[in-house]
C-alpha angles and dihedrals in degrees: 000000000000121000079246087056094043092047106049087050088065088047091064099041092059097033113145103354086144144036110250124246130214126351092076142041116315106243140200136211119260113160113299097342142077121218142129118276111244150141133255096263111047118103120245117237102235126189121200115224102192109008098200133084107354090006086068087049092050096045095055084051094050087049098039081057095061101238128139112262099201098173146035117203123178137137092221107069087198088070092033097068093030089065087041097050087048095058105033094101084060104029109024085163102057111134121220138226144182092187128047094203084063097048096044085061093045107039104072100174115049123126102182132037122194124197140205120150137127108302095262100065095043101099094032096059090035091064090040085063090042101051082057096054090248116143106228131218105213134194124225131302083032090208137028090222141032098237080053091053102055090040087066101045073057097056097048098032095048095036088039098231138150119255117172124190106228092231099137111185082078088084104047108104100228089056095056090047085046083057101042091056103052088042086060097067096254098134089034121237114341123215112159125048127172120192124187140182142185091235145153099063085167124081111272128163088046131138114236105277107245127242125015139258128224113263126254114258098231092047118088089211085187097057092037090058085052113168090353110117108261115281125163112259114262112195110239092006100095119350129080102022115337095077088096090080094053117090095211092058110022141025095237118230103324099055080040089052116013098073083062108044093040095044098093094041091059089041096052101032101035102235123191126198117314122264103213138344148205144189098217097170118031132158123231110317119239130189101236102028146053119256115272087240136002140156118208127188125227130200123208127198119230122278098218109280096000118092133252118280129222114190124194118210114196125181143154087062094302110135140193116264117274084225090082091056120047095156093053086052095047088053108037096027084235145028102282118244102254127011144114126245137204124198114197133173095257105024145347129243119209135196113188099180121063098250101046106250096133125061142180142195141205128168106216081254097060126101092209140038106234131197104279093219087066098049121098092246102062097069090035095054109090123228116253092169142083117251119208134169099249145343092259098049088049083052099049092044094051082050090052098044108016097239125147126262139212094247105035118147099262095048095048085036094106094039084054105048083042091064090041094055088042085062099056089044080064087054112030108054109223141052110299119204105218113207105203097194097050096031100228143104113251114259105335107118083191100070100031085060076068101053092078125044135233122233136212120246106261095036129080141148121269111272 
């Protein structure tokens, strides 16, 4: 094992034993939970890690919300002075970065991160924020690894800090009713669920492009590259977008969309970690980049006296068989292109957009799937669950007034893993056994040599 391995390893093995001190917002104890004390009406200091793509999206929530964006921080200048000169009527003030590790010395006051950057530098960064008692906003998958991953439910769970998955269909109100219902039995128990995407529209299955082009001038390709082993710039290749389909940046189509489609499934059936996975379609392996389609098969354990679960994961445009859904066929004429599916004993419930703001019902009797709004149960099944405006607001209000969210780190932990392990099965042939407890795969010492990451020279973990 490398000195990065072994030393990450250490790192998570110590995350979080104390709470940090300086670099961010000076906190208080209140129950299980660390934040600023403050009143209703004073504005958060917020600090903007990734400032393109969803980082836009998540900076005009932030500033629709009224809060206090203190600091840019980006590697593309470009994007850097685009955001800055977005925001300069409102917040004439705001400071600029290229590296976080910069701005996290000089900001002293900051009590939220968000973060938004490719996939690799998410738990990095992430653990950055928390070290310095920050609570993080964090796209989706939240981590690139597993070992990341749990290094960073350490982090928040010993130093008691809020970390929130930006995915951001959990707070749309038709999805939590959606889950509410399914939760209450009316479909029966639900054993089998197949979720599918059109996804990747990025290049995967691809060979590393020769040569190199000269950088940009307003990229930090350094810094971009981050904790990635070192490669030369290709235009096009990586940066802005494409970076989803490497293995060393991005989870391919399943950590870009899978934290998105599961995500009702795991809300409404409680699942836990995976027991075991498989790739059992994949397209030609290569060695840097996710396959271009692939469907892997999950196994879930029983839930006391609810039954096991297998979950089927297509991309690449693969679907499930029409044959499992005569009712969907009867009303769309196909299976439609994207959706997620859940086949229970007395019904099936069925999304057919990624966030889950369209849903659709049929009992196990009915000829055809309807739309579930306009079904009798979804007025007479009653909320249990909160409503908010937005998955930022919930966020910025747990931050305000510690109190817990929907998509906190603990709760999205499994659906996260899930996806995770789904990742080295495209990678690894064979069926894997996943141990939750321990967070490795049983007795393959291959992809387990994926679970931790391995960092540049030059980049680590806080101690």
């Amino acid at each position: 094992m490398s000195e990065t391995r072994r030393a990450f390893l250490r790192a998570m093995s110590a995350a979080g034993c104390a709470v940090c001190a300086g670099g961010c917002a000076s906190v208080v104890r209140r129950g299980t939970s660390l934040f600023r004390r403050r009143n209703g009406a004073e504005r958060l200091n917020v600090a903007m890690i990734g400032v393109g793509g969803r980082g836009g999206a998540n900076t005009l929530a932030m500033a629709r919300a009224g809060e206090n964006i203190v600091a840019l921080c980006d590697v593309d200048e470009t994007a850097l002075i685009a955001e800055r000169d977005r925001l300069s009527e409102r917040y004439p003030d705001i400071r600029l970065y290229k590296d976080f590790r910069v701005m996290f010395e000089a900001e002293k006051s900051v009590d939220a991160v968000v973060i938004s950057t490719p996939d690799h530098m998410h738990g990095v960064a992430a653990a950055w924020a928390l070290e310095k008692g920050c609570a993080v906003y964090l796209e989706t998958p939240l981590t690139r690894t597993l070992g990341e991953l749990r290094n960073l439910r350490a982090r928040a769970h010993n130093g008691r800090l809020l970390v929130q998955a930006g995915n951001h269909g959990s707070a749309l109100d038709e999805f939590r009713h959606a889950a509410e219902i399914i939760a209450s039995g009316l479909i029966g128990e639900v054993s089998e669920v197949h979720a599918w995407t059109t996804r990747p529209v990025w290049p995967q299955g691809v060979l590393r492009p020769e040569g190199s082009d000269p950088v940009p001038t307003s990229l930090d390709w350094d810094l971009w590259l981050g904790v990635a082993p070192l490669r030369p710039y290709k235009s096009k290749a990586y940066h802005r977008f494409n970076w989803r389909g490497w293995f060393d940046f991005g989870t391919g189509a399943l950590g870009d969309g899978g934290g998105h489609l599961l995500n009702l499934p795991f809300r409404s059936l409680n699942l836990d970690s995976p027991l075991a996975v498989e790739a059992e379609d994949c397209s030609d392996s290569f060695e840097e980049t996710f396959p271009q389609k692939s469907k892997i098969r999950f196994e879930f354990a029983p839930r006391g006296k609810r039954p096991a679960v297998n979950l089927f994961w297509y991309d690449g445009g693969l679907k499930p068989s029409a044959d499992l859904m005569p009712q969907v066929l009867s009303a769309f004429g196909q299976v439609p292109d994207s959706g997620c599916l859940l086949l229970g004993e007395k019904g099936l419930w069925l999304t057919t957009d990624d966030l889950g703001r369209h849903h659709y019902l049929a009992m196990r009797e009915d000829a055809r799937i309807v739309d579930a709004e306009k079904h009798g149960v979804w007025s007479a099944t009653p909320a249990t669950l909160p409503r908010v405006k937005s998955q930022q607001q919930e966020f910025l209000e747990a931050v305000r007034n510690g109190t817990r969210t929907y998509s906190g780190v603990s709760s999205v932990f499994p659906l996260m893993e899930t996806v995770l392990v789904g990742c080295v099965a495209q990678r690894i042939p064979g069926h894997l056994q996943w141990n939750g407890k321990k967070g490795l795969f049983v007795k393959h010492d291959r992809a387990n040599l994926l679970v931790v990451p391995e960092f540049r020279e030059g980049w680590s973990y806080p101690a």
